[in-house]
C-alpha positions as CSV (number, residue, x, y, z in Angstrom):
1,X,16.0,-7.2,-2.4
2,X,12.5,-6.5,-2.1
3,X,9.6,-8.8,-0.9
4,X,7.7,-9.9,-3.6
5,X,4.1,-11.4,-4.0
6,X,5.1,-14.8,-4.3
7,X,7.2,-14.4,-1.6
8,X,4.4,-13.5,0.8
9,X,2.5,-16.6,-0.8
10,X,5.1,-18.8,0.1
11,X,5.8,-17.6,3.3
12,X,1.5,-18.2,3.9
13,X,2.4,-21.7,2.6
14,X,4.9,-22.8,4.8
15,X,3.1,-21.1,8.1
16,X,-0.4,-22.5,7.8
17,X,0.6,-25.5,5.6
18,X,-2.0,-24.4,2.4
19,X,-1.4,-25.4,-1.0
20,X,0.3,-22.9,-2.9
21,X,-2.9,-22.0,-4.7
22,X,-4.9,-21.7,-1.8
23,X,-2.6,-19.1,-0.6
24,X,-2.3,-17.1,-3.3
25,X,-6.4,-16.8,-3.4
26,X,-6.2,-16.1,0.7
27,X,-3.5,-13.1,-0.5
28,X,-5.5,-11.4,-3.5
29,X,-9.1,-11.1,-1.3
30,X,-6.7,-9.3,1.7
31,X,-5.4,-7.3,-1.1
32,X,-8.8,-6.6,-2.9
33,X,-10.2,-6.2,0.4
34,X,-8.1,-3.2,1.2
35,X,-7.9,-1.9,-1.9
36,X,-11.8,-1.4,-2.2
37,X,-11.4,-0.1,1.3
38,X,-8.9,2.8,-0.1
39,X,-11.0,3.3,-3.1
40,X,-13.7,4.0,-0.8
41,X,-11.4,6.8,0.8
42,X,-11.8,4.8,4.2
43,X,-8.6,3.9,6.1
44,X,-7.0,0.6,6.7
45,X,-5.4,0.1,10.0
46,X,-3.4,-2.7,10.3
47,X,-2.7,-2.7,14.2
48,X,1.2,-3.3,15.3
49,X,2.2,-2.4,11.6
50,X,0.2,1.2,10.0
51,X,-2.1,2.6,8.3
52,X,-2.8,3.0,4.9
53,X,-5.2,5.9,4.2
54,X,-6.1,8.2,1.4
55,X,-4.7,11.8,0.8
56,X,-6.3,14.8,-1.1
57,X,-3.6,16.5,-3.1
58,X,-5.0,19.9,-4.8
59,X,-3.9,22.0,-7.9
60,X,0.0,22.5,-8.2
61,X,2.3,24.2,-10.5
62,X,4.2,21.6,-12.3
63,X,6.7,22.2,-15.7
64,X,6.9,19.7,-18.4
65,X,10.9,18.2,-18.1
66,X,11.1,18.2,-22.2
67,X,10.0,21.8,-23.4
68,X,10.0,23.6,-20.2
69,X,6.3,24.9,-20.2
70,X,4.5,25.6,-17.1
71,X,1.0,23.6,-16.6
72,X,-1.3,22.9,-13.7
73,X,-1.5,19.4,-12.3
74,X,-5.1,18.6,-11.1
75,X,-6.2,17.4,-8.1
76,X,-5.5,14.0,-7.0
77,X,-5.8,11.0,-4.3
78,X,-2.7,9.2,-2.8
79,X,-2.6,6.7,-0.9
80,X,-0.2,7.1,2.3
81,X,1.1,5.0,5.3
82,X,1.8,5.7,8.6
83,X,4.1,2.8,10.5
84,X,2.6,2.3,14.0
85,X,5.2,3.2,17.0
86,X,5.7,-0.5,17.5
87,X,7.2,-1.1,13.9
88,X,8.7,2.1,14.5
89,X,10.0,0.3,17.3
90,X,11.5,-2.9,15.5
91,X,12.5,-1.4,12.6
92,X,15.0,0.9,15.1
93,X,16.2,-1.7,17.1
């Protein structure tokens, strides 16, 4: 089962004793706050759990799956993570 965003909101909720809306507003400006970050192609280092940074893919060769014609995918930005040793750590125990 994956953790989900009202998870995380309940989970905020029950720590620091917020209403449920308060929570869920404290989530979505950490959220929008590292997603302008990204957009900005700056990293996001999250210290004892990663970083999320941004990735510059060029030009590839790609094939459509239904008719089997070649084309070229454009350029592109991903965004990546790196776990920090620590998690690494945890996650191994």
């Amino acid at each position: 089962m994956s953790l989900t965003k009202d998870h995380i909101v309940n989970s905020i909720r029950a720590q620091i004793d917020l209403s449920k809306t308060k929570s869920g507003e404290l989530f979505e400006s950490v959220l929008e706050i590292i997603k302008t970050t990204l957009e900005s192609g700056e990293g996001v280092l999250i210290s004892g759990f990663g970083k999320f940074y941004v990735k510059e893919k060029g030009n590839r060769r790609g094939r459509n799956p239904h008719t089997g014609e070649d084309l070229t995918l454009e350029s592109r930005r991903v965004v990546s993570f790196r776990c920090s040793p620590v998690l690494k750590d945890k996650i191994n125990e």
